[in-house]
PDB file with SEQRES, HELIX, SHEET and CRYST1 records, atoms N, CA, C and O in Angstrom:
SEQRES   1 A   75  UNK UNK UNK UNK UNK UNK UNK UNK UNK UNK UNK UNK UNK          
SEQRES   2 A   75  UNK UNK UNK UNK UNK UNK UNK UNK UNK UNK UNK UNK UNK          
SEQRES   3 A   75  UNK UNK UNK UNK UNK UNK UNK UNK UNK UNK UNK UNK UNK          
SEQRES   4 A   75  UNK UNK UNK UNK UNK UNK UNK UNK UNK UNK UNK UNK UNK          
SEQRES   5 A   75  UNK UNK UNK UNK UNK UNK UNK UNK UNK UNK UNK UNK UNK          
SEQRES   6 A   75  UNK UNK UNK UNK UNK UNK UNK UNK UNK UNK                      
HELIX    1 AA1 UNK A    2  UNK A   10  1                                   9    
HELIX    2 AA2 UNK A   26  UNK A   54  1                                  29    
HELIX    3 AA3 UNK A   62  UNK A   72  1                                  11    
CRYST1    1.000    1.000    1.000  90.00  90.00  90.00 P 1           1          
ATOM      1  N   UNK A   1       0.823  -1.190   0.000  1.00  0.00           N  
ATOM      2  CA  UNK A   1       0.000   0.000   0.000  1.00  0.00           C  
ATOM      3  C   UNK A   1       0.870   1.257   0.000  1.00  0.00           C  
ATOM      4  O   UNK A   1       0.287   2.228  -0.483  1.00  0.00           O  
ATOM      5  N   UNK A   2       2.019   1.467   0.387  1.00  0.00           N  
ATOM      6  CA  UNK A   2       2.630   2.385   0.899  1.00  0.00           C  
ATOM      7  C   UNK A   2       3.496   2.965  -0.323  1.00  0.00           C  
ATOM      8  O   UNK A   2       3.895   4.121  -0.463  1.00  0.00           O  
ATOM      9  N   UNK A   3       3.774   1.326  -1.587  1.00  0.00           N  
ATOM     10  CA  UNK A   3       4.399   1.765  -2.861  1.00  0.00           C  
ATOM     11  C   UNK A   3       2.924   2.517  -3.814  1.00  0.00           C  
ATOM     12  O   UNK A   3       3.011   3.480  -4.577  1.00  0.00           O  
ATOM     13  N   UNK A   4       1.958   1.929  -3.558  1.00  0.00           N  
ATOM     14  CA  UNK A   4       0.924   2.866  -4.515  1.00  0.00           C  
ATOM     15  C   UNK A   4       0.925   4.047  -4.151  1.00  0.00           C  
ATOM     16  O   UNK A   4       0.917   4.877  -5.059  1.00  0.00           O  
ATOM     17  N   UNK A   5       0.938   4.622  -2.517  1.00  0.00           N  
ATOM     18  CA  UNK A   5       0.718   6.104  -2.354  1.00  0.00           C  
ATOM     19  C   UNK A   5       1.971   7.056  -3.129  1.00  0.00           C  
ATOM     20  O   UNK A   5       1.835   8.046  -3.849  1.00  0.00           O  
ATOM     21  N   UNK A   6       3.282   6.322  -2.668  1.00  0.00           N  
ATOM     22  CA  UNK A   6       4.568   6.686  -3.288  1.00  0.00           C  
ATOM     23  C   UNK A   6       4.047   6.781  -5.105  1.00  0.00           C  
ATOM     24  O   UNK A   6       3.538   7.819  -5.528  1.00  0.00           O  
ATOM     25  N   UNK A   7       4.160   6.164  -5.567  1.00  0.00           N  
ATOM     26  CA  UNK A   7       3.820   6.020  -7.170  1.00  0.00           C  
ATOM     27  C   UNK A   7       2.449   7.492  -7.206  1.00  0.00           C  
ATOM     28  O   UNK A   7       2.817   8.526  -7.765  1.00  0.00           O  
ATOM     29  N   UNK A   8       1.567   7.474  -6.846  1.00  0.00           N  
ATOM     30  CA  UNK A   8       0.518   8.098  -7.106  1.00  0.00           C  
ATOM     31  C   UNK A   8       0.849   9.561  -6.446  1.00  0.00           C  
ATOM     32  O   UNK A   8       0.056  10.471  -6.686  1.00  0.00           O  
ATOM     33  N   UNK A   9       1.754   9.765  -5.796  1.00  0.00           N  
ATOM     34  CA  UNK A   9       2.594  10.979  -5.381  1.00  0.00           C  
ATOM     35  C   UNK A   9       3.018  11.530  -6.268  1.00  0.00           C  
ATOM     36  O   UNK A   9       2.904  12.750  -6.383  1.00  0.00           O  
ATOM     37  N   UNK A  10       3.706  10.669  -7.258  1.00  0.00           N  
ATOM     38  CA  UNK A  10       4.940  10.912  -8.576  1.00  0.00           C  
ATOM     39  C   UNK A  10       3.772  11.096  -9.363  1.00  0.00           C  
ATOM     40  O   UNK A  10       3.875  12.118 -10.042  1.00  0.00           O  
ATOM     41  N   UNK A  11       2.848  10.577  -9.505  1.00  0.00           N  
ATOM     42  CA  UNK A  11       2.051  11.335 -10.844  1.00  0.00           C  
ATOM     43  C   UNK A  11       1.765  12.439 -10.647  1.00  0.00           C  
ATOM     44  O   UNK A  11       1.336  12.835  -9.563  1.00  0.00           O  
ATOM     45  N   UNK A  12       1.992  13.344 -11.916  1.00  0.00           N  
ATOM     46  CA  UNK A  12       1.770  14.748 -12.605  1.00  0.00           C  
ATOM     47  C   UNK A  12       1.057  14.808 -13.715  1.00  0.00           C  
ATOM     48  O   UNK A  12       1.305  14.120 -14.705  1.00  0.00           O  
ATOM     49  N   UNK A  13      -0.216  15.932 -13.603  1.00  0.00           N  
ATOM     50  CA  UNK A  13      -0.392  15.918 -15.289  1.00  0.00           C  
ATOM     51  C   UNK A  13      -1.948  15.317 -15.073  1.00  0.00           C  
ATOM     52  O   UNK A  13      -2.262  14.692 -14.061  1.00  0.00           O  
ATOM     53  N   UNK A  14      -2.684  15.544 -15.953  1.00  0.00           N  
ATOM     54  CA  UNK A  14      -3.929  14.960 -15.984  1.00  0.00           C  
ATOM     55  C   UNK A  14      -4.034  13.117 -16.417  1.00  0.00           C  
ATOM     56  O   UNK A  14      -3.317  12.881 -17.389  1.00  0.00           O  
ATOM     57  N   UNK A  15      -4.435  12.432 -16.124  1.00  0.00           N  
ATOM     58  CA  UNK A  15      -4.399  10.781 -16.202  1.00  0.00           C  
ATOM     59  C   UNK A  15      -5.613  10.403 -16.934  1.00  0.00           C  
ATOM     60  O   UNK A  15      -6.495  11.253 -16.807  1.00  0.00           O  
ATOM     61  N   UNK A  16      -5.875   9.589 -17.521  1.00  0.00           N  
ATOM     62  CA  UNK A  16      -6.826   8.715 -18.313  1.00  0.00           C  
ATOM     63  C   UNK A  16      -8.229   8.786 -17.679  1.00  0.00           C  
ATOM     64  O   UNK A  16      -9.296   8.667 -18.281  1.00  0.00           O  
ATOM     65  N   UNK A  17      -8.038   9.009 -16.311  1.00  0.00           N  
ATOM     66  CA  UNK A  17      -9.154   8.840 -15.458  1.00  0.00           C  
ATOM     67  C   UNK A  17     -10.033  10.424 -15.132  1.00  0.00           C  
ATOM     68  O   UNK A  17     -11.221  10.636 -14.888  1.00  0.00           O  
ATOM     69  N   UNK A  18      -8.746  11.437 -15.270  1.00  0.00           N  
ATOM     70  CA  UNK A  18      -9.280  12.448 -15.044  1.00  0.00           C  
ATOM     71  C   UNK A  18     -10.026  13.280 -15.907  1.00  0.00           C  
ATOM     72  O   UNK A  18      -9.576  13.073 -17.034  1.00  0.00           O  
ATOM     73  N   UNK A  19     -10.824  14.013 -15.954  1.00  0.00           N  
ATOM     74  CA  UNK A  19     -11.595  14.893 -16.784  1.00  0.00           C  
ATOM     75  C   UNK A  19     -10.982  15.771 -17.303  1.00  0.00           C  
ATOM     76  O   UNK A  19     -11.015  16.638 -16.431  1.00  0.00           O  
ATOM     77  N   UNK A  20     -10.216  16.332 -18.449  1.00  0.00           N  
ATOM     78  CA  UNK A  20      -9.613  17.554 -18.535  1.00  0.00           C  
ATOM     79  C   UNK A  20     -10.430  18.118 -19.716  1.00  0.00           C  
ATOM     80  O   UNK A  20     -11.281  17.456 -20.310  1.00  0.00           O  
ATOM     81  N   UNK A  21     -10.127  19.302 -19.987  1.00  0.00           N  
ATOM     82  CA  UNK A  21     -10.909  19.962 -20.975  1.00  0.00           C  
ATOM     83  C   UNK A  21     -11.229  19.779 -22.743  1.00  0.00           C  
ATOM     84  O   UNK A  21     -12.116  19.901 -23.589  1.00  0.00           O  
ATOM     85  N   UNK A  22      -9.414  19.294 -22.505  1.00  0.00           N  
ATOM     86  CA  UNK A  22      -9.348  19.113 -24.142  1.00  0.00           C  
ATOM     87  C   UNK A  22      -9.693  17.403 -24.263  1.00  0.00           C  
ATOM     88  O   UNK A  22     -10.229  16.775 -25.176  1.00  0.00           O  
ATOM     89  N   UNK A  23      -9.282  17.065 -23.273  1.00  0.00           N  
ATOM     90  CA  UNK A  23      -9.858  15.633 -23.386  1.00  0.00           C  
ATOM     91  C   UNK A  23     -10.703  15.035 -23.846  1.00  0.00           C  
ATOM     92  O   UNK A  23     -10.786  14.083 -24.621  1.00  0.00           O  
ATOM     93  N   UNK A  24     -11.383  15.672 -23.302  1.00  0.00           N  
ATOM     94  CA  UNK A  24     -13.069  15.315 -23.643  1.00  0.00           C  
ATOM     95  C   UNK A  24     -13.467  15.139 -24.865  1.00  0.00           C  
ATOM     96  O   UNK A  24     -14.034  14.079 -25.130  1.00  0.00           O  
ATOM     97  N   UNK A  25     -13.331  15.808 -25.560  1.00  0.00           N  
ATOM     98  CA  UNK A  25     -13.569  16.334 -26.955  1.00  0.00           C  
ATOM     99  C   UNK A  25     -13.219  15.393 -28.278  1.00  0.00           C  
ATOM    100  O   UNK A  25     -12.108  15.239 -28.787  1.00  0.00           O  
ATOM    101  N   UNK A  26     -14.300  14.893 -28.631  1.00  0.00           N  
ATOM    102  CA  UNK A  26     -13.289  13.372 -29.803  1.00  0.00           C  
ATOM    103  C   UNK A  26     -12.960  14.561 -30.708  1.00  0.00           C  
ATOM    104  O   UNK A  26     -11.843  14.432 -31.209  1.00  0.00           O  
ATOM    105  N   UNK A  27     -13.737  15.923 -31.146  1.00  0.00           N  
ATOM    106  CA  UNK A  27     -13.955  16.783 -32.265  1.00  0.00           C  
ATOM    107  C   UNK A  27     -12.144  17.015 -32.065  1.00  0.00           C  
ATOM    108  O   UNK A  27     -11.393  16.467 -32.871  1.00  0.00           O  
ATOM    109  N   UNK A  28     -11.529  17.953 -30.811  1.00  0.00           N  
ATOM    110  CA  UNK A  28     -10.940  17.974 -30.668  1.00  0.00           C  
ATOM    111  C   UNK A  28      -9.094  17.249 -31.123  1.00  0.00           C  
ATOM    112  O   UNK A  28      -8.031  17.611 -31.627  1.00  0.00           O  
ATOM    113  N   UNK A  29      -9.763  16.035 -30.499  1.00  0.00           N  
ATOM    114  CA  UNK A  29      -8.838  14.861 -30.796  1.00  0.00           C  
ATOM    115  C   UNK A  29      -8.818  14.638 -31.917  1.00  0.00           C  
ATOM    116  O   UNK A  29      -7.680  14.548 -32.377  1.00  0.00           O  
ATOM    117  N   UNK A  30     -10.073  14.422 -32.991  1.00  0.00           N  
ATOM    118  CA  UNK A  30      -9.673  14.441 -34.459  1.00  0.00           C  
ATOM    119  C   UNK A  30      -8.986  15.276 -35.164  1.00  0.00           C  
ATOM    120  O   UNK A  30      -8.117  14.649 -35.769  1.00  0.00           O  
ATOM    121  N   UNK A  31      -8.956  16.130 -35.334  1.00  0.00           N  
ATOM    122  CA  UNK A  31      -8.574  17.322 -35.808  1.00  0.00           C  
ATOM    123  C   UNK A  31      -7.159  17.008 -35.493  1.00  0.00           C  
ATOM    124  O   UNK A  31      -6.357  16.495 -36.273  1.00  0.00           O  
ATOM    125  N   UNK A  32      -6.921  17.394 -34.187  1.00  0.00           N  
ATOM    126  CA  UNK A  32      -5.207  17.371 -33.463  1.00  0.00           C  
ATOM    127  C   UNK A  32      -4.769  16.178 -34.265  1.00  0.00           C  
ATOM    128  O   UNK A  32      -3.657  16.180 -34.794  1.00  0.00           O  
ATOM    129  N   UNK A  33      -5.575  15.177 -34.379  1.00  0.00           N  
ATOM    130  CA  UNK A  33      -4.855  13.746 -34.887  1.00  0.00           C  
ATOM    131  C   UNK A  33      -4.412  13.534 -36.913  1.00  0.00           C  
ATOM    132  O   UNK A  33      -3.725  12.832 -37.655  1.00  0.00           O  
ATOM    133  N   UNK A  34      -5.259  14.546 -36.956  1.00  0.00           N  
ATOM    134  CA  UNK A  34      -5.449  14.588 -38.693  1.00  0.00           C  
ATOM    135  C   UNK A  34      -4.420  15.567 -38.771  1.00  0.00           C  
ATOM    136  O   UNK A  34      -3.865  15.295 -39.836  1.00  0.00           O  
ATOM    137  N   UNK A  35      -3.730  16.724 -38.180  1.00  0.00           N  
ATOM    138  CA  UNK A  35      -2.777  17.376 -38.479  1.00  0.00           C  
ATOM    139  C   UNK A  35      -1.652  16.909 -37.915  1.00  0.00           C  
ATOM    140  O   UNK A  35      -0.655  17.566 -38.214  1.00  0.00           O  
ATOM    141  N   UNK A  36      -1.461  15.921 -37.142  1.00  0.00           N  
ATOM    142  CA  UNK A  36      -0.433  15.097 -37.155  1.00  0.00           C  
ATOM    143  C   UNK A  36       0.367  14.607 -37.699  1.00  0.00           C  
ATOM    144  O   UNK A  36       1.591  14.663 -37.818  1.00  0.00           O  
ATOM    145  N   UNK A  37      -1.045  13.697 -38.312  1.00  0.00           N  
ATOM    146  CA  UNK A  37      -0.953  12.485 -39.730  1.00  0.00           C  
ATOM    147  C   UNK A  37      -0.238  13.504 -40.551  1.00  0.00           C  
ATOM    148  O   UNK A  37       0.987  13.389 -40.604  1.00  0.00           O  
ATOM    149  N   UNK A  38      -0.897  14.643 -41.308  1.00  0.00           N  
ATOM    150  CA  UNK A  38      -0.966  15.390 -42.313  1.00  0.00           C  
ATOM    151  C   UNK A  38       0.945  15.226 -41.910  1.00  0.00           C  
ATOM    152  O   UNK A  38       1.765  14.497 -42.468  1.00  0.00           O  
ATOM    153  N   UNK A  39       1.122  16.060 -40.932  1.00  0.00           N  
ATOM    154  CA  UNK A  39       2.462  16.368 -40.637  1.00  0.00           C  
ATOM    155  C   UNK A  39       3.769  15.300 -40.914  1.00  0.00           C  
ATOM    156  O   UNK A  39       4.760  15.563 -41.596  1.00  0.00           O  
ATOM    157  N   UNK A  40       3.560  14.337 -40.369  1.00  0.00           N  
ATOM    158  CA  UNK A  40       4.123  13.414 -40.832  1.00  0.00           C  
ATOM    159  C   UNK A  40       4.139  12.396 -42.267  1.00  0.00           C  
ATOM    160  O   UNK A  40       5.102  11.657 -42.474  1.00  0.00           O  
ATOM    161  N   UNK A  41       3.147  12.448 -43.066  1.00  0.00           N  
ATOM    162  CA  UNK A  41       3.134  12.683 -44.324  1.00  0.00           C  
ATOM    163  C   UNK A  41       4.094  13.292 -45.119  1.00  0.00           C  
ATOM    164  O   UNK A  41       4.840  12.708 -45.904  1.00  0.00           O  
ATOM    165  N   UNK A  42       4.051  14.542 -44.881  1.00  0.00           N  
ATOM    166  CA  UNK A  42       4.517  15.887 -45.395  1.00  0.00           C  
ATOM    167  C   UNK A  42       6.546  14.991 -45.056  1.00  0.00           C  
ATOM    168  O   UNK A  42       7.508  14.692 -45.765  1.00  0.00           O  
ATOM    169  N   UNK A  43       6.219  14.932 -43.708  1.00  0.00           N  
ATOM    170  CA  UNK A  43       8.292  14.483 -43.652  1.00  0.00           C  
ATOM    171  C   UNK A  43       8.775  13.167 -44.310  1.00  0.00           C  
ATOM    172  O   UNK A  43       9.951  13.074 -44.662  1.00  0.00           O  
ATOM    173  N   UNK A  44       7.765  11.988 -44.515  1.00  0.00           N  
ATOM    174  CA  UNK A  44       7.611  10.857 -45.100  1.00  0.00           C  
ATOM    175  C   UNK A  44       8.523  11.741 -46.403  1.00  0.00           C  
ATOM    176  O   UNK A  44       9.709  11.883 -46.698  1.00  0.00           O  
ATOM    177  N   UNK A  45       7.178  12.216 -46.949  1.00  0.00           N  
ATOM    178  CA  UNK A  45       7.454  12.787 -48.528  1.00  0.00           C  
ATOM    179  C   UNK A  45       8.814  13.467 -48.689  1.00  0.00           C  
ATOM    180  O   UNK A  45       9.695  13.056 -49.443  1.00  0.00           O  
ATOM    181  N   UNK A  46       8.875  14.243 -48.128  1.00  0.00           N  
ATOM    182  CA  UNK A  46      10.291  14.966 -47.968  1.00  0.00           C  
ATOM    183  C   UNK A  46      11.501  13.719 -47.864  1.00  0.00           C  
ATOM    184  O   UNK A  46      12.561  13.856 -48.476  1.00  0.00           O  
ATOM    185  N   UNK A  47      11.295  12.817 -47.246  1.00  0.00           N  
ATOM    186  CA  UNK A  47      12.514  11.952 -46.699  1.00  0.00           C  
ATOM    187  C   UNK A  47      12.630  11.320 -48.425  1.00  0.00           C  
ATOM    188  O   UNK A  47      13.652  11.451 -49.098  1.00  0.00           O  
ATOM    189  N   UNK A  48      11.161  10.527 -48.999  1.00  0.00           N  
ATOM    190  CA  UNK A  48      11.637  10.047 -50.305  1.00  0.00           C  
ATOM    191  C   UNK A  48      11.829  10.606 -51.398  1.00  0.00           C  
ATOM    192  O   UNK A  48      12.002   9.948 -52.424  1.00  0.00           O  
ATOM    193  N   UNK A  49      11.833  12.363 -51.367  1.00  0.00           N  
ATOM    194  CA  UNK A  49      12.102  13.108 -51.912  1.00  0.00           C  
ATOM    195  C   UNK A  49      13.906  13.166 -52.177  1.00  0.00           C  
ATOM    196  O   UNK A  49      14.636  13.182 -53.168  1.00  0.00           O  
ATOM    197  N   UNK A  50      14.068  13.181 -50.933  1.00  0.00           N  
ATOM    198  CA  UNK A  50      15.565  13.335 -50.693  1.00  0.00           C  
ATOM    199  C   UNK A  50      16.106  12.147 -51.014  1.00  0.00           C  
ATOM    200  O   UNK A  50      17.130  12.487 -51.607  1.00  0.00           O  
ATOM    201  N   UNK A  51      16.076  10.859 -51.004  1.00  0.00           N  
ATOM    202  CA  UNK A  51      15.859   9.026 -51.058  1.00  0.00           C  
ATOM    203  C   UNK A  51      16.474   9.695 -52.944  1.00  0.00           C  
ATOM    204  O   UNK A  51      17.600   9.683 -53.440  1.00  0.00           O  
ATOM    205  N   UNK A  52      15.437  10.081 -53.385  1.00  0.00           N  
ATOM    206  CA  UNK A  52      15.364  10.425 -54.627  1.00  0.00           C  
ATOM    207  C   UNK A  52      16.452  10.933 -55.316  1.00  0.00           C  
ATOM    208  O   UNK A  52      16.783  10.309 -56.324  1.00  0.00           O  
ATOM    209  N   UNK A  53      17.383  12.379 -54.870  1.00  0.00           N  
ATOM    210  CA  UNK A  53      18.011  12.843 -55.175  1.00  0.00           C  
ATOM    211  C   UNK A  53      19.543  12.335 -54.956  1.00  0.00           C  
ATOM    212  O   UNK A  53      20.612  12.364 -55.566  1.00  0.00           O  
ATOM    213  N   UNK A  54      19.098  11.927 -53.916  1.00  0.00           N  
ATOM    214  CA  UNK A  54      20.854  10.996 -53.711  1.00  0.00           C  
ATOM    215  C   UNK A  54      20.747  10.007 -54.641  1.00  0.00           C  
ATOM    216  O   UNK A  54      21.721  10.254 -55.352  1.00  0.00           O  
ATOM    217  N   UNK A  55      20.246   9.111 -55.082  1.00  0.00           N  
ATOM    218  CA  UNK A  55      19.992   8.107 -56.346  1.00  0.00           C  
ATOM    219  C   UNK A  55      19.553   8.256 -57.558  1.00  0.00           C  
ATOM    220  O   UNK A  55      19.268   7.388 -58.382  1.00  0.00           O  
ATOM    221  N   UNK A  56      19.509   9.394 -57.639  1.00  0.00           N  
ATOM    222  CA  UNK A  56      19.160   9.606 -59.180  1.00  0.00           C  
ATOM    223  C   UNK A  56      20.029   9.515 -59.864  1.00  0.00           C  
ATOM    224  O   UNK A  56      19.921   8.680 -60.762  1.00  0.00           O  
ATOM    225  N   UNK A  57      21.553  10.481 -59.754  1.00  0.00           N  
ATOM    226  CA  UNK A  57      22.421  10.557 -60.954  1.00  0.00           C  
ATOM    227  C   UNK A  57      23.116   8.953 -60.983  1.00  0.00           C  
ATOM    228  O   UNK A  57      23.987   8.699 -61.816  1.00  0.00           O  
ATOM    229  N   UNK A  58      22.665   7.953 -60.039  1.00  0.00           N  
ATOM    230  CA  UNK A  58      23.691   6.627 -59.599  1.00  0.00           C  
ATOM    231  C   UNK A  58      22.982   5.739 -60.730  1.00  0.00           C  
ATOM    232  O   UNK A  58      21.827   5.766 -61.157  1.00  0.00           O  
ATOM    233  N   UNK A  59      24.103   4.929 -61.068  1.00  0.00           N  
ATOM    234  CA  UNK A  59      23.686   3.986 -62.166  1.00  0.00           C  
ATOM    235  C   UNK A  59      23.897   2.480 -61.307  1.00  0.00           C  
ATOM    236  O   UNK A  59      24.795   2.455 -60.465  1.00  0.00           O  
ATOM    237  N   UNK A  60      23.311   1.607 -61.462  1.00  0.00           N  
ATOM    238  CA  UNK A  60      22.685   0.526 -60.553  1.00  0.00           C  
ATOM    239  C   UNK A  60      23.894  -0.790 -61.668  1.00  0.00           C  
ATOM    240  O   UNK A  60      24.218  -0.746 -62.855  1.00  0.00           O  
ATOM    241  N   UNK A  61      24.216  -1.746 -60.614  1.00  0.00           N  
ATOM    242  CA  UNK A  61      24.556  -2.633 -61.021  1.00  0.00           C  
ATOM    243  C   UNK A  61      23.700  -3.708 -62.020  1.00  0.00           C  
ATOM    244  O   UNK A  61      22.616  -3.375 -62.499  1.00  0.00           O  
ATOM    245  N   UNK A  62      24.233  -4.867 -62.247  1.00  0.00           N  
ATOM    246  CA  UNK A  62      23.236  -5.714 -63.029  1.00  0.00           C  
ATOM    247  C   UNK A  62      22.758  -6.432 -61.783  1.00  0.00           C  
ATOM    248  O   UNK A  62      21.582  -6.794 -61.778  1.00  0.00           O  
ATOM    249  N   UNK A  63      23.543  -6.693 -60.690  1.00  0.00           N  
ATOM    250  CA  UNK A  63      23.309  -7.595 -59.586  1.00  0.00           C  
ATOM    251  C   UNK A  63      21.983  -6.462 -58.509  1.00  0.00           C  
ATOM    252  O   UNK A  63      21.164  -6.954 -57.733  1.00  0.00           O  
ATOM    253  N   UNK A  64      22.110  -5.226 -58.738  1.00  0.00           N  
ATOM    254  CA  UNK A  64      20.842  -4.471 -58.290  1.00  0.00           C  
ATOM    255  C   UNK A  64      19.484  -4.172 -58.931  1.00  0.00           C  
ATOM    256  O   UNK A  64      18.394  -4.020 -58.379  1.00  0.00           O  
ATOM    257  N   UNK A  65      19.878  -4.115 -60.509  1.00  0.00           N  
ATOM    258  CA  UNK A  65      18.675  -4.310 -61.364  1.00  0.00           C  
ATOM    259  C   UNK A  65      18.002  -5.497 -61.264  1.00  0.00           C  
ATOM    260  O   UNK A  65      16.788  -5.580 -61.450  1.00  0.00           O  
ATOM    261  N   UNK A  66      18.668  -6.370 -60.998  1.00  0.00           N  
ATOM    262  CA  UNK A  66      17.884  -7.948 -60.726  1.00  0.00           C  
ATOM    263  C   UNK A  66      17.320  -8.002 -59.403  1.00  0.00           C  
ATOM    264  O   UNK A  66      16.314  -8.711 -59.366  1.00  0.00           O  
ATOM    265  N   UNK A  67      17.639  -7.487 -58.319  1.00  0.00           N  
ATOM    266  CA  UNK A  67      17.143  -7.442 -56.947  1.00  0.00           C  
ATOM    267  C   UNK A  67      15.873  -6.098 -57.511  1.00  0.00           C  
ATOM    268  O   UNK A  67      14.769  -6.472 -57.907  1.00  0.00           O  
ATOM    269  N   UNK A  68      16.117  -5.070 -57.481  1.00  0.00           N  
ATOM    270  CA  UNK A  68      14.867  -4.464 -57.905  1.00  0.00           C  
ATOM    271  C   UNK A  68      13.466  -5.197 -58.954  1.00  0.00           C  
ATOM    272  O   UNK A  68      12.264  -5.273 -58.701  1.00  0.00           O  
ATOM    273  N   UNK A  69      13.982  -5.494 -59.747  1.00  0.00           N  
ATOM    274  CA  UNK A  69      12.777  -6.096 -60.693  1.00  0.00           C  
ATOM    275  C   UNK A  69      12.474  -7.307 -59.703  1.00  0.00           C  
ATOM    276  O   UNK A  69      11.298  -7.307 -59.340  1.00  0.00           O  
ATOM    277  N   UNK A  70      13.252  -8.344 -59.174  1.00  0.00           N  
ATOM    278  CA  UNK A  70      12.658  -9.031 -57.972  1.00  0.00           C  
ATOM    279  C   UNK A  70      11.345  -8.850 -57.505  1.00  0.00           C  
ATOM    280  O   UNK A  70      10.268  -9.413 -57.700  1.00  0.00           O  
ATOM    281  N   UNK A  71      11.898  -7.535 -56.573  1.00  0.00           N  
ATOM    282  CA  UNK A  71      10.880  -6.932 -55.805  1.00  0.00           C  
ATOM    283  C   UNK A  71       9.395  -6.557 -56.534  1.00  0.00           C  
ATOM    284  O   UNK A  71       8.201  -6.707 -56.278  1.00  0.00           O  
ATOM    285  N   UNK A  72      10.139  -6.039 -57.483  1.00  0.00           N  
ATOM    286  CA  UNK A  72       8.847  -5.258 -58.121  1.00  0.00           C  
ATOM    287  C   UNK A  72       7.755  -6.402 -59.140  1.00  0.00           C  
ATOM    288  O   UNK A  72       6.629  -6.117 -59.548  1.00  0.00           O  
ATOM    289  N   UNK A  73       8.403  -7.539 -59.334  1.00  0.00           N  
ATOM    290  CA  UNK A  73       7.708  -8.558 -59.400  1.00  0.00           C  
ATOM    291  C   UNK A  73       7.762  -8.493 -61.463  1.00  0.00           C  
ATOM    292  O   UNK A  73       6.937  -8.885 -62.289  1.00  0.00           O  
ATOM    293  N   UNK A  74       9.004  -7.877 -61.613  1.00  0.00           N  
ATOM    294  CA  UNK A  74       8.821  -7.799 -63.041  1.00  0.00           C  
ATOM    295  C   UNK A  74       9.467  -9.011 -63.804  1.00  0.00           C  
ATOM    296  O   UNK A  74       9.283  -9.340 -64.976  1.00  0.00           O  
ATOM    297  N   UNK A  75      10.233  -9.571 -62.895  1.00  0.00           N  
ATOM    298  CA  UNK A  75      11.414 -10.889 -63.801  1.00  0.00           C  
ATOM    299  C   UNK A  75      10.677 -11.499 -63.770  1.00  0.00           C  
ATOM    300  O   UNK A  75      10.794 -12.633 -64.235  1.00  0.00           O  
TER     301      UNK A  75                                                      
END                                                                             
C-alpha cells in the first residue's frame, strides 16, 4: 500500500481517469490527430524526396537491377 501512495505521489499531469478539458472532446482529438498524420506525411514525402536525389544521378549494377525487378515482381 505504501508503494501505490509513493507512485501516485509521482504522478503529474492529468491521467486517463481524469476529466480535462481538451480531453473530452473526440472533435478535438480528431482534428489534433489529422494534423499530425498530415504532418508526418509531409516528412515521409520529404525523406523520399531526398531518397530520390541521392539516387538519381547513380547507375545501378546488373546484380541491383535484378534485386529491384525481384521486388517489383517484373522478372
Amino acid at each position: 500500500m505504501r508503494n501505490r501512495r509513493e507512485l501516485n505521489a509521482s504522478l503529474k499531469g492529468a491521467t486517463l481517469g481524469d476529466a480535462d478539458g481538451d480531453a473530452g472532446s473526440a472533435l478535438k482529438w480528431l482534428k489534433r490527430s489529422k494534423k499530425r498524420e498530415k504532418e508526418l506525411a509531409q516528412k515521409r514525402q520529404q525523406a523520399l524526396e531526398q531518397m530520390d536525389k541521392v539516387f538519381e544521378g547513380r547507375e545501378y549494377t546488373e546484380r541491383e537491377q535484378h534485386v529491384m525487378s525481384q521486388m517489383l515482381g517484373i522478372c
